[in-house]
C-alpha positions in Angstrom: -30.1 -71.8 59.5 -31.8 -69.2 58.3 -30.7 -66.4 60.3 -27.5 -67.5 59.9 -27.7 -67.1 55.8 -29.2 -64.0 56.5 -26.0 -62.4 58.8 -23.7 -63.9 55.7 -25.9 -61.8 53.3 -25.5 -58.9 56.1 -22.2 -59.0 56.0 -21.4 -59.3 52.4 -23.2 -56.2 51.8 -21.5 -54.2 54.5 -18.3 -55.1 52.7 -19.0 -54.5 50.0 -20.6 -51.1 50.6 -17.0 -50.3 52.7 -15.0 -51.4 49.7 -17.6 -49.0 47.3 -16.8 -46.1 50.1 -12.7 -46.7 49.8 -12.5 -47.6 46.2 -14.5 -44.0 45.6 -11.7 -42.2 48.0 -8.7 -43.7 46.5 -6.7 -41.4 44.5 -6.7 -41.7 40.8 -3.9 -42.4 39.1 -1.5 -39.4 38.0 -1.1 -38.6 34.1 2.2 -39.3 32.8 1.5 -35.8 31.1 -0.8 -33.6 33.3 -1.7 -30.5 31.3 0.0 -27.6 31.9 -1.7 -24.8 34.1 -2.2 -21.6 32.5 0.2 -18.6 32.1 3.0 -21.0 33.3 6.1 -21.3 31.6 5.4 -25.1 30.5 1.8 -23.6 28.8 3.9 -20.9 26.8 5.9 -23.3 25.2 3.9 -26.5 24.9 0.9 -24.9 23.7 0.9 -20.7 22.7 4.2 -21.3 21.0 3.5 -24.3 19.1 0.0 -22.6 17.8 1.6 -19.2 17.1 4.4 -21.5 14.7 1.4 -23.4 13.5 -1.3 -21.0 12.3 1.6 -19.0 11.1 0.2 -17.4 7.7 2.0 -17.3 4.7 1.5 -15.1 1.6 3.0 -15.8 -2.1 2.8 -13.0 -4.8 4.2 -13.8 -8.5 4.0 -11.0 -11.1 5.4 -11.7 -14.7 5.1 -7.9 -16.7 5.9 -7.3 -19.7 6.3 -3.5 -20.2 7.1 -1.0 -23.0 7.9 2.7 -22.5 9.0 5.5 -26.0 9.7 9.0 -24.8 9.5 11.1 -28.1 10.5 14.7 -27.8 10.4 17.8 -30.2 14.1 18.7 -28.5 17.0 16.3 -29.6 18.6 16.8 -26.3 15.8 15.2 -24.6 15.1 11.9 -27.8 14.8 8.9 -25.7 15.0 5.8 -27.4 12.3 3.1 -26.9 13.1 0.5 -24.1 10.5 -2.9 -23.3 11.4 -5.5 -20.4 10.3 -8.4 -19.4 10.4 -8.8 -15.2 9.3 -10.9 -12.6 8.5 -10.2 -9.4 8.0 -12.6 -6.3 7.3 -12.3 -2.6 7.6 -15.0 0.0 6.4 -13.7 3.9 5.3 -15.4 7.4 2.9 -13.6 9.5 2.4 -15.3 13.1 -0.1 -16.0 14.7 -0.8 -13.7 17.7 0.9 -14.2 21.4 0.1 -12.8 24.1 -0.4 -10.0 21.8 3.0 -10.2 20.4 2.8 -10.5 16.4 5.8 -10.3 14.3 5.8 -10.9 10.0 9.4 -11.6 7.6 9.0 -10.8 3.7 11.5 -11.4 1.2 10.9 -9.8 -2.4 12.9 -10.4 -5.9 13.0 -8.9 -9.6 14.6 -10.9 -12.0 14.9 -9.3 -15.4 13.9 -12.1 -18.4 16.0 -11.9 -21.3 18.5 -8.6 -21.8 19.1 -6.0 -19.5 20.4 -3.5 -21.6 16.8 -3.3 -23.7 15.8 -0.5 -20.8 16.9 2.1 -18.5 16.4 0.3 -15.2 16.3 3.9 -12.9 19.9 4.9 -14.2 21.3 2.0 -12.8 22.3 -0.1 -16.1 24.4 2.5 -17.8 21.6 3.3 -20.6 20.7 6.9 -20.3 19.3 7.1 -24.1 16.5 4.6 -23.3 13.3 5.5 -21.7 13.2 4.6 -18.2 11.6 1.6 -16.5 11.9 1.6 -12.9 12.4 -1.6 -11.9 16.1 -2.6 -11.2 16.6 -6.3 -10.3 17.3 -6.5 -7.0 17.0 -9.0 -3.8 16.0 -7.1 -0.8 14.2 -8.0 2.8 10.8 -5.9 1.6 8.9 -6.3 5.8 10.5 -7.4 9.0 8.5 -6.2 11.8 7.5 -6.9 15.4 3.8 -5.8 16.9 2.0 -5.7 20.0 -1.7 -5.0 20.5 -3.6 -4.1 23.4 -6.3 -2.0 24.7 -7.6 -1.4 20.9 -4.2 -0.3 20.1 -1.1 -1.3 18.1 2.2 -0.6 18.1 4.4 -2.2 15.3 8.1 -1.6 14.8 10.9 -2.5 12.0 10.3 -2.2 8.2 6.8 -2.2 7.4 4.0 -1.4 4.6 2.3 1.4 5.0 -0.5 3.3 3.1 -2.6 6.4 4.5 -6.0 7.3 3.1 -6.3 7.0 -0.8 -2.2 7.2 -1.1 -2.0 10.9 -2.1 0.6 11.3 0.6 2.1 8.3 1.6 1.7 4.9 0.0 3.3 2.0 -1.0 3.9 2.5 -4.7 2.5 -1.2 -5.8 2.4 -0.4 -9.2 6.0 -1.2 -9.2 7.6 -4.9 -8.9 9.5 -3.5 -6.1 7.1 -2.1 -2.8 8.4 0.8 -1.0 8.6 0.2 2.7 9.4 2.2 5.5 12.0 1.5 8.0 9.6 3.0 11.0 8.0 2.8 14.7 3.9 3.2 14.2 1.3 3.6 16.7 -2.5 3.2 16.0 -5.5 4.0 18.7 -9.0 2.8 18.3 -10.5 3.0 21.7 -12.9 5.9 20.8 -16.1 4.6 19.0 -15.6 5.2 15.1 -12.3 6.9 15.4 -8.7 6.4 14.2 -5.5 7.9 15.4 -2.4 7.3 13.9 0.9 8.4 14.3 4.8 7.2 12.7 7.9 8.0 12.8 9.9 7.0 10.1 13.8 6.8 9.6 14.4 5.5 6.3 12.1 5.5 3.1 12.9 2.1 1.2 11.7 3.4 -2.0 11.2 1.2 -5.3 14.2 1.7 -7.0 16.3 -0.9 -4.6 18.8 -1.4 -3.2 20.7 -1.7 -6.2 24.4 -0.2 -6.7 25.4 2.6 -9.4 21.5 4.4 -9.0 21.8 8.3 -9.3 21.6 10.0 -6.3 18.1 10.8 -7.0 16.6 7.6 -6.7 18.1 6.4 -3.3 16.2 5.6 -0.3 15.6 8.7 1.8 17.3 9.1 5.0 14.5 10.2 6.9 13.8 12.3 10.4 10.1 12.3 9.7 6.4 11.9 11.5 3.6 10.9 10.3 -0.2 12.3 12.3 -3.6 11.2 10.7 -7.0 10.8 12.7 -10.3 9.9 11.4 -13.9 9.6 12.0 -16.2 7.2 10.5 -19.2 7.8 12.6 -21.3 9.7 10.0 -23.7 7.5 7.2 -22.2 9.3 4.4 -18.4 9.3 4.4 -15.7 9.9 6.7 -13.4 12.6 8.0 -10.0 12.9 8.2 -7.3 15.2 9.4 -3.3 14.7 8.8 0.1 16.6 9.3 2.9 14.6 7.7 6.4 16.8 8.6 9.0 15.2 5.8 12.6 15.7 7.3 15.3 13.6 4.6 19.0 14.9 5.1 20.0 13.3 1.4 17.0 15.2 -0.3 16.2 18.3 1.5 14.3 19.5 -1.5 11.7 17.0 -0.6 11.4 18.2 3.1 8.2 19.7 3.7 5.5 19.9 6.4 1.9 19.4 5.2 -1.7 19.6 7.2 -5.0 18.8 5.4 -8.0 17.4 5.6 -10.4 14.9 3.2 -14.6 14.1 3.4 -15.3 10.8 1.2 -18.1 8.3 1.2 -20.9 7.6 -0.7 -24.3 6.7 -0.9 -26.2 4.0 -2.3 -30.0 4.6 -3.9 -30.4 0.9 -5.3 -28.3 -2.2 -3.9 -30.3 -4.5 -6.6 -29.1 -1.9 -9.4 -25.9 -1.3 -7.8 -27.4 2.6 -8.5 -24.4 4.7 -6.1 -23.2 7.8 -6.2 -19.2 8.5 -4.3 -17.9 11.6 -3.8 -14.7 12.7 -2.0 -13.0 16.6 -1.3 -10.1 17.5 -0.2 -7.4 20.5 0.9 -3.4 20.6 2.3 -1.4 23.6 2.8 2.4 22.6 2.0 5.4 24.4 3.7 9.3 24.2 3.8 10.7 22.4 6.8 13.6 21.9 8.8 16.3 21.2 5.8 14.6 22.1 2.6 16.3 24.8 1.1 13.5 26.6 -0.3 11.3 29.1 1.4 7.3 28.8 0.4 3.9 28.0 0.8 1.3 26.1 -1.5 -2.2 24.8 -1.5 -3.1 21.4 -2.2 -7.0 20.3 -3.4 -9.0 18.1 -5.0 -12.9 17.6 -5.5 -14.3 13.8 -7.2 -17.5 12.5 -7.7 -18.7 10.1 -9.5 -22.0 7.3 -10.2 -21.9 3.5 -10.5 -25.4 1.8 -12.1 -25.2 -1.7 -13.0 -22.7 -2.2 -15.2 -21.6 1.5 -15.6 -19.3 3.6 -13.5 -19.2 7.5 -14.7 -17.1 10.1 -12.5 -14.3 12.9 -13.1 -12.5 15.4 -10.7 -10.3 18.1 -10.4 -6.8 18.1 -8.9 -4.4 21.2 -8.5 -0.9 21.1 -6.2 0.3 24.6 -5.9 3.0 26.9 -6.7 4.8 29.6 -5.0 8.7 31.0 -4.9 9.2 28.6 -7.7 8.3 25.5 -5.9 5.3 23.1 -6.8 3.7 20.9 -3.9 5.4 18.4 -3.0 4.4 14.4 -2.4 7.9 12.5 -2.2 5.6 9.3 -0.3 3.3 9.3 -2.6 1.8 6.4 -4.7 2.3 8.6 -7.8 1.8 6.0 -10.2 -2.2 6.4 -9.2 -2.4 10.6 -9.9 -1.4 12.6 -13.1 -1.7 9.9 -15.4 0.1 6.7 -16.0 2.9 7.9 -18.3 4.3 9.0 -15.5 5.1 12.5 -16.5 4.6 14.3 -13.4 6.2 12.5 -11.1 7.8 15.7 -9.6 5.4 18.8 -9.6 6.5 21.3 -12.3 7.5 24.3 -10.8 4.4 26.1 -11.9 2.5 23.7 -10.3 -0.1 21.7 -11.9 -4.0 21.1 -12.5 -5.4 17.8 -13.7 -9.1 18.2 -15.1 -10.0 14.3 -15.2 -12.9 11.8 -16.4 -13.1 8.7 -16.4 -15.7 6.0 -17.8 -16.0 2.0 -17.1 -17.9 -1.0 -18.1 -17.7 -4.0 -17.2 -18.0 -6.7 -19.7 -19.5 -10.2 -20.1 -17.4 -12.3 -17.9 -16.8 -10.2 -15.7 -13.8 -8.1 -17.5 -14.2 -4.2 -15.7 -13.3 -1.6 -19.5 -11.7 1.5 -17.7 -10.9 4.9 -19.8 -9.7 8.1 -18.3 -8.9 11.4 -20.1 -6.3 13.9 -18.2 -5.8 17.6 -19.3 -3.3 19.3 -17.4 -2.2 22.8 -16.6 0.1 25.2 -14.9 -1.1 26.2 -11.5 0.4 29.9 -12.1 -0.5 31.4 -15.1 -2.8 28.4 -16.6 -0.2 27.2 -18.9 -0.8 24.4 -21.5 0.7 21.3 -20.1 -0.6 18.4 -22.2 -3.7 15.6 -22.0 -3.2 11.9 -21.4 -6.0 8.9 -22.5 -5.1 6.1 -20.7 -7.2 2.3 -20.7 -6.9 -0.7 -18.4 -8.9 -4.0 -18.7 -8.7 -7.1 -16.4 -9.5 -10.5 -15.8 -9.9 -12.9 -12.5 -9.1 -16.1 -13.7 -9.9 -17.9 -10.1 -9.2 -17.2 -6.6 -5.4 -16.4 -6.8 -4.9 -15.5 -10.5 -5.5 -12.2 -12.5 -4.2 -10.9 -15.7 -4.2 -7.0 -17.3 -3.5 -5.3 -19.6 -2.8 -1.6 -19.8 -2.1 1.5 -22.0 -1.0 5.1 -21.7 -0.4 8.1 -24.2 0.6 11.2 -23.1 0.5 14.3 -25.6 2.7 16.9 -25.0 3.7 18.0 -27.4 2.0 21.1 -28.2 3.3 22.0 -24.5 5.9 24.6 -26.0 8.0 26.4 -23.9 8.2 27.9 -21.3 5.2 26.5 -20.2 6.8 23.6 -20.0 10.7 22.6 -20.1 10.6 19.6 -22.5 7.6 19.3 -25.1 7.3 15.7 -25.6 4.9 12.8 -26.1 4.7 9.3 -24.1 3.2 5.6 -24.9 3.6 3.3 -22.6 2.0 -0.5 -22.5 1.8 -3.3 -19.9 0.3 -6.9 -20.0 0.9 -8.5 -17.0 -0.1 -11.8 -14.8 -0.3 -11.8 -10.8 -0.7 -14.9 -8.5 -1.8 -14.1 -4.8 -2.1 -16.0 -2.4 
């Protein structure tokens, strides 16, 4: 009896031991959804398409301005009457997320005027030539659209794009303005070499901030452009960086403005006290300017500039001086420029008087119990030829974070030109201009 309870026990192990064996070698069961296998088709749209929809970024900007410009002139040909305007400006744009190194980015911009139109001269394009102008049409236009690809520490981007170069003194993106200037354009950048930058664009059309708005002067169009942009820079040193550019300006509707400029800049800084915020910035700079392809003219000018300036605690202290050349009777040239940041913010030199022009500039800010930065500059200009008297500005900004996406200004400038008699320069005049302004970003 025994033995035979001991084969039963025998044999129920043996079984179940074989049914252990084939239960382990039995197939599982397939997925109703396997996952896709990578670089397939099925993985490219089930899972990099989806993500590059879903962390998709998108960026708001809202800025109400209300701004007030008086031209006053010693010459009654040139009496401006005094023009104030009340604009918003908003921008809507979707950046994706990268595939495969593919990138691509859609922003839509509008200025709506608030109240009258006819209370400014909106760049000549309202019909009010005896009011002073405000440049900032309303419009509706596509402000980016652009395609990237990026690869072996490089990038190549396509379509209408941003684009701003250095510290803006020769191409920029105007932001001042309510409406950007973008540049219809094919771009290449190159990092692969340690601590340098190499950039290069070509640009066919010059979206500039006036619009695209109907019945603008022919001055204030976009520029048709057959142009290329070169800048490379190297950041390997402790105390500032080098740069090297040739920007050859081809436009067939302004050939005055076409011109072919190499240069070079040093900036950086150093800091003595990071508790104390004790730092001292410097930055010099020189361009030689040239005629090219369809300009007109025939000449050659010098472009420099030397800045330097201290930051302790509270308390910034600096000042500079800028000159842009003259020869044949043409000044030196910078049609891409974010002007609105040179020459004071009247906006006076905007073109370079044909004498050319020096800018001996200081500046001086605090910044205040919470956290509102006091900024005061003082401008005194000359001719570049013959060291003509062409004015002084004092201009004054304050500002305000009010939280992560909010900030308010506020912002004055009064040029004094009017002991500027002729023919040093054409129109003796003086400017006041004021903005207070609120700016959402996000």
């Amino acid at each position: 009896m025994k033995r035979r309870n001991l084969q039963i026990s025998a044999g129920a192990m043996i079984f179940a031991i074989a049914h252990g064996v084939q239960a382990q070698e039995k197939p599982a069961p397939t997925p109703l959804n396997p996952p896709d296998e990578p670089g397939t088709l099925n993985s490219f749209f089930n899972g990099k398409l989806p993500d590059a929809i879903g962390k998709s970024k998108i960026n708001v900007n809202a800025r109400l301005r209300w701004e007030e410009a008086d031209q006053n002139s010693i010459v009654p040909a040139s009496e401006k009457e005094a023009s104030d305007a009340v604009t918003l400006r908003t921008r809507f744009g979707l950046t994706s997320a990268p595939v495969y190194g593919f990138q691509g980015m859609l922003e839509a911009e509008n200025i709506t005027v608030i109240g009258p139109e006819d209370n400014f001269n909106a760049a000549g394009s309202n019909g009010r030539p005896e009011k002073t102008i405000i440049a900032d049409p309303p419009t509706t236009e596509l402000n980016q659209a652009w395609l990237s690809y990026s690869n072996w520490d490089s990038t190549l981007k396509g379509g209408r794009q941003r684009m701003a170069l250095d510290n803006h003194r020769f191409v920029g993106d105007v932001a001042w303005r309510q409406n950007m200037q973008t540049y219809d354009a094919v771009s290449f950048e190159n990092r692969s070499l340690k601590d340098v930058s190499a950039f290069y664009s070509y640009l066919w059309e010059v979206h500039r901030v006036f619009g695209d708005v109907s019945d603008l002067p022919p001055a204030n169009h976009d520029f048709h452009s057959d142009s290329h942009l070169f800048n490379v820079s190297y950041s390997g040193w402790k105390f500032g960086k080098l740069t090297g550019y040739s920007y050859l300006l081809d436009f067939d509707n302004s050939p005055g403005n076409s011109t072919a400029s190499c240069g070079g800049s040093f900036a950086g800084g150093y800091t003595f006290d990071k508790e104390t915020n004790t730092r001292a910035n410097y930055r010099a700079e020189f361009a030689w300017q040239t005629d090219y392809k369809s300009s007109p003219f025939a000449y050659g000018a010098e472009y420099y500039n030397i800045e330097a300036s201290g930051d302790h605690r509270r308390f910034s202290l600096g000042g500079g001086y800028e000159a842009l050349g003259s020869d044949n009777g043409q000044g030196f040239k910078t049609p891409l420029a974010t002007l609105h940041a040179f020459n004071g913010w009247a906006d006076v030199f905007l073109t370079t008087p044909a004498a050319g022009l020096r800018d001996l500039y200081g500046f001086a800010q605090v910044i205040f119990p919470a956290e509102i930065p006091l900024r005061c500059v003082y401008h005194k200009f000359y001719s570049d030829e013959g060291s003509a008297d062409f004015g002084q500005e004092f201009d004054v900004i304050a500002s305000k974070k009010l939280g992560e996406h909010w900030t308010a200004s506020a912002k004055y400038a009064y040029y004094d030109g009017k002991d500027a008699a002729p023919p040093s320069f054409a129109s003796p005049i003086d400017v006041q201009k004021v903005w207070v302004q609120i700016e959402f970003n996000y």
